[in-house]
C-alpha positions in Angstrom: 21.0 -17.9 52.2 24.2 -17.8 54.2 26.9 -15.1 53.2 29.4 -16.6 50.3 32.5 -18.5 51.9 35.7 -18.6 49.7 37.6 -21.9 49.7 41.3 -22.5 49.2 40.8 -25.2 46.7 44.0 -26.9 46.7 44.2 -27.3 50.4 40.7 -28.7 51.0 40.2 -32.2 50.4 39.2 -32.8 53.6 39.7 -35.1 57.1 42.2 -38.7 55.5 42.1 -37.1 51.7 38.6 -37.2 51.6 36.4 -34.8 48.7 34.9 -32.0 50.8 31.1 -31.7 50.4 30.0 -28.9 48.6 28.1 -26.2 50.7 26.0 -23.2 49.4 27.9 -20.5 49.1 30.9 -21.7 48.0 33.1 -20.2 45.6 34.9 -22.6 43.5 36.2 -23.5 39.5 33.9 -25.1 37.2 36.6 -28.0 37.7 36.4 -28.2 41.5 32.3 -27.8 41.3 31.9 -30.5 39.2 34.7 -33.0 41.3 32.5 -32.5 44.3 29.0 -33.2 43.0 30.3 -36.4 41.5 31.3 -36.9 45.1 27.9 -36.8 46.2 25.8 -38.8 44.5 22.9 -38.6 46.7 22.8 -34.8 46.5 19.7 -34.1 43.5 20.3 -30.7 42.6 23.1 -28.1 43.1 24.3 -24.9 40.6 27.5 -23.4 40.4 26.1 -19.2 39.1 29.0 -16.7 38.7 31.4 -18.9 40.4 28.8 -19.6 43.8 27.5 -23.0 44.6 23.7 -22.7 45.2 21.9 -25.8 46.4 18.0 -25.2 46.8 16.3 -26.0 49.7 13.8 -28.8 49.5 11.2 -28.6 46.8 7.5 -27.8 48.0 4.6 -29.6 45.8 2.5 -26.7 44.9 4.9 -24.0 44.3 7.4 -25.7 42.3 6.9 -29.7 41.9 3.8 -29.7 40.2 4.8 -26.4 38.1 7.6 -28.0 37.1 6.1 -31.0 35.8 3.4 -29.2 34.1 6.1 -27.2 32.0 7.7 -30.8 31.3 4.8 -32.2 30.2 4.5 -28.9 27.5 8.0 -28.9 26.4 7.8 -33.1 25.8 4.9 -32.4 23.6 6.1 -29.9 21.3 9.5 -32.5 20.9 7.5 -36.0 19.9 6.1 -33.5 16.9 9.4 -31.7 16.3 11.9 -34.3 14.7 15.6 -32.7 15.3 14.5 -30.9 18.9 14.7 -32.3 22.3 13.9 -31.3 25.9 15.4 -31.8 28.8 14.5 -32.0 33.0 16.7 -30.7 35.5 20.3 -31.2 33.1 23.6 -29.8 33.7 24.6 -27.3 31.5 28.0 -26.6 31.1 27.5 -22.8 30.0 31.2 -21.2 30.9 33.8 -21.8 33.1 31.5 -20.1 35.7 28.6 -21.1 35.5 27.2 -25.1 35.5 23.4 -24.3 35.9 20.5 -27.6 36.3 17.6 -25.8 34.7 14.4 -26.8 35.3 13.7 -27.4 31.9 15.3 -27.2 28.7 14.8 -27.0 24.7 17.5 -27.4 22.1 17.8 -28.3 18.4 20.2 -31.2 17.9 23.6 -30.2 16.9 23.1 -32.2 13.7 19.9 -30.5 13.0 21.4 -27.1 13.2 21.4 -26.6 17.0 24.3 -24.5 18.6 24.9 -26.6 21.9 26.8 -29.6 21.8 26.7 -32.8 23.8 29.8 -33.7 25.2 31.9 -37.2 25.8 30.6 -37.3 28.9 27.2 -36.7 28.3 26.7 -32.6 29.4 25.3 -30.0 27.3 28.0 -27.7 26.7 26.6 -24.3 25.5 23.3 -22.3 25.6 20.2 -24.4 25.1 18.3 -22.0 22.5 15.1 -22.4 25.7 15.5 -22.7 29.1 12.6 -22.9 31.4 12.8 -22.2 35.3 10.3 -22.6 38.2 10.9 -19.8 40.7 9.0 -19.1 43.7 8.7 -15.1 43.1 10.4 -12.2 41.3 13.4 -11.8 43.7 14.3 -15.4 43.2 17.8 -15.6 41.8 16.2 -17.4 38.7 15.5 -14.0 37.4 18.3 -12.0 38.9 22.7 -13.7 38.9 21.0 -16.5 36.8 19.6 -14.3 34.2 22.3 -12.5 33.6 24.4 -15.8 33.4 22.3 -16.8 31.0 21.7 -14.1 28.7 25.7 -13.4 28.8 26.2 -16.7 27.4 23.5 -16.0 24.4 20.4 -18.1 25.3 17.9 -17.0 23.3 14.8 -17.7 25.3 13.9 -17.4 28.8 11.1 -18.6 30.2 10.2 -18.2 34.2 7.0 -19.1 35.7 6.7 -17.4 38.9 4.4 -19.4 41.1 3.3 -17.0 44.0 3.2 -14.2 41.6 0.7 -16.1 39.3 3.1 -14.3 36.5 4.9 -15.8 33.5 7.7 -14.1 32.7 8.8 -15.0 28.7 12.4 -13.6 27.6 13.9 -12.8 24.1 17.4 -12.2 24.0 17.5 -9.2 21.0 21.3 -8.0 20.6 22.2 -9.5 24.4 19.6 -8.2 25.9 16.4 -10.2 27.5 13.7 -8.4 26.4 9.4 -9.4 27.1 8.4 -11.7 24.4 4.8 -9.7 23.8 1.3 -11.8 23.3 -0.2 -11.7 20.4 -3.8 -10.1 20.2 -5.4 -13.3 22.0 -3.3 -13.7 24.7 -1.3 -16.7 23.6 2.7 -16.4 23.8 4.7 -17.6 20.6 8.1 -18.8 20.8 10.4 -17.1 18.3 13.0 -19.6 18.0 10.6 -22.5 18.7 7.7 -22.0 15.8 4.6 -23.6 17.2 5.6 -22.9 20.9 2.5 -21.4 22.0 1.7 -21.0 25.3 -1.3 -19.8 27.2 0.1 -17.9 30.0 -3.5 -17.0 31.7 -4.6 -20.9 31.2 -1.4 -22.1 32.9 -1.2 -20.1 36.4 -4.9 -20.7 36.4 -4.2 -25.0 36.2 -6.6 -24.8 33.1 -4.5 -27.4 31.6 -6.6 -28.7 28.4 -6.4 -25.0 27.7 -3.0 -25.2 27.5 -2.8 -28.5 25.2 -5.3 -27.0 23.2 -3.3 -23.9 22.4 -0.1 -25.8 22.2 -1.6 -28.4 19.5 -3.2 -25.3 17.5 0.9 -24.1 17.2 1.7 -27.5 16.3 -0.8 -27.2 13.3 0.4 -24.3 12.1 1.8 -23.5 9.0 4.7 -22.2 10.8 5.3 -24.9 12.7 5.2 -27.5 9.5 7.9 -25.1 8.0 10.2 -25.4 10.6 9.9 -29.4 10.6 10.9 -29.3 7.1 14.0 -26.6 7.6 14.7 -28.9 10.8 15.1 -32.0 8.1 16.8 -29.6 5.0 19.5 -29.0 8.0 20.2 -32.4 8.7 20.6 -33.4 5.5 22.9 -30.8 4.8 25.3 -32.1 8.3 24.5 -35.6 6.8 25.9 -34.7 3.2 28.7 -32.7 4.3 30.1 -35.7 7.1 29.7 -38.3 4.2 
């Protein structure tokens, strides 16, 4: 990745007033970031992490297309059976005024179902999704390095990072601002904390054993503990409903 560049902002809009492109390693506002990438519509992913523009390079099948779909796939699962929690591919997270990540994936509870984020006028998440979920190639990716931090400053609660060429699955918790391993239980099988009936497999997934991993998944979704949180899910929106009536 080429060194960072830093940008007079007000004196670059370019050849005839035109919106300069962005370019990796640009240094730039949360303002400025955002007025560029409108400015390119055919440009499909770029980040703005600690105030530097990162735009990834194009995405390889094996070590990160198909990965990424196959978390997708997990996370969409777990929503259609948990009312008042949706997930998200590749959105813009609005998470401070330095940092506009596109995570891979994403979990949050609705804001009217208790959930922290909120979805603003124009349609960004503003605020840490209580999951994100991030493809990276290995561990010196920047996923689990600027972005981490980014993220774990801000107060997501769970991190999730597959690592592809490590075969590794990295699972966060962020105990009193620090990301700390979420530990398997005795059979292998990660548990979401914040997520009740999360459960992943993390041997069955880098193998591409994936009716293992449904299998696991749908034994968290039968779970007492999963039922539970459905029904505090629901006692929650009731409560927004009663108190905006």
């Amino acid at each position: 990745m080429a060194a960072p560049t830093q940008h007079a902002e007000s004196t670059r809009d370019g050849i005839n007033g035109r919106i300069p492109p962005l370019e990796n390693g640009d240094r730039l506002t949360r303002a400025e970031f955002e007025r560029r990438y409108d400015a390119m519509p055919g440009l499909k992913k770029a980040e703005l992490i600690e105030g530097e523009v990162f735009m990834p390079s194009p995405v390889r099948f094996e070590r990160h297309s198909h990965p990424h779909n196959q978390l997708g796939t997990w996370l969409g699962i777990y929503e259609i059976d948990t009312p008042g929690v949706e997930a998200g591919d590749n959105g813009t997270v609005r998470l401070d005024m330095d940092n506009e990540p596109q995570p891979d994936g994403l979990l949050i509870i609705r804001p009217d179902h208790g959930g922290v984020v909120r979805i603003s006028d124009d349609d960004y998440i503003e605020g840490a999704p209580e999951l994100v979920v991030e493809v990276a190639s290995s561990s010196v990716s920047y996923d689990l390095g600027r972005k981490l931090n980014a993220y774990r400053r801000n107060g997501v609660r769970e991190y999730l990072v597959w690592r592809v060429r490590d075969r590794q699955v990295d699972w966060l918790v962020n105990r009193d601002g620090q990301f700390v391993p979420l530990a398997p239980a005795a059979d292998g099988v990660l548990r979401s904390v914040v997520f009740p009936g999360l459960w992943l497999d993390p041997s069955a997934l880098v193998q591409g054993d994936k009716r293992a991993v449904k299998a696991v998944l749908e034994q968290g979704l039968n779970s007492p503990e999963h039922a539970e949180f459905v029904a505090r899910l629901e006692r929650k929106r009731d409560g927004v409903a009663n108190e905006t009536s």
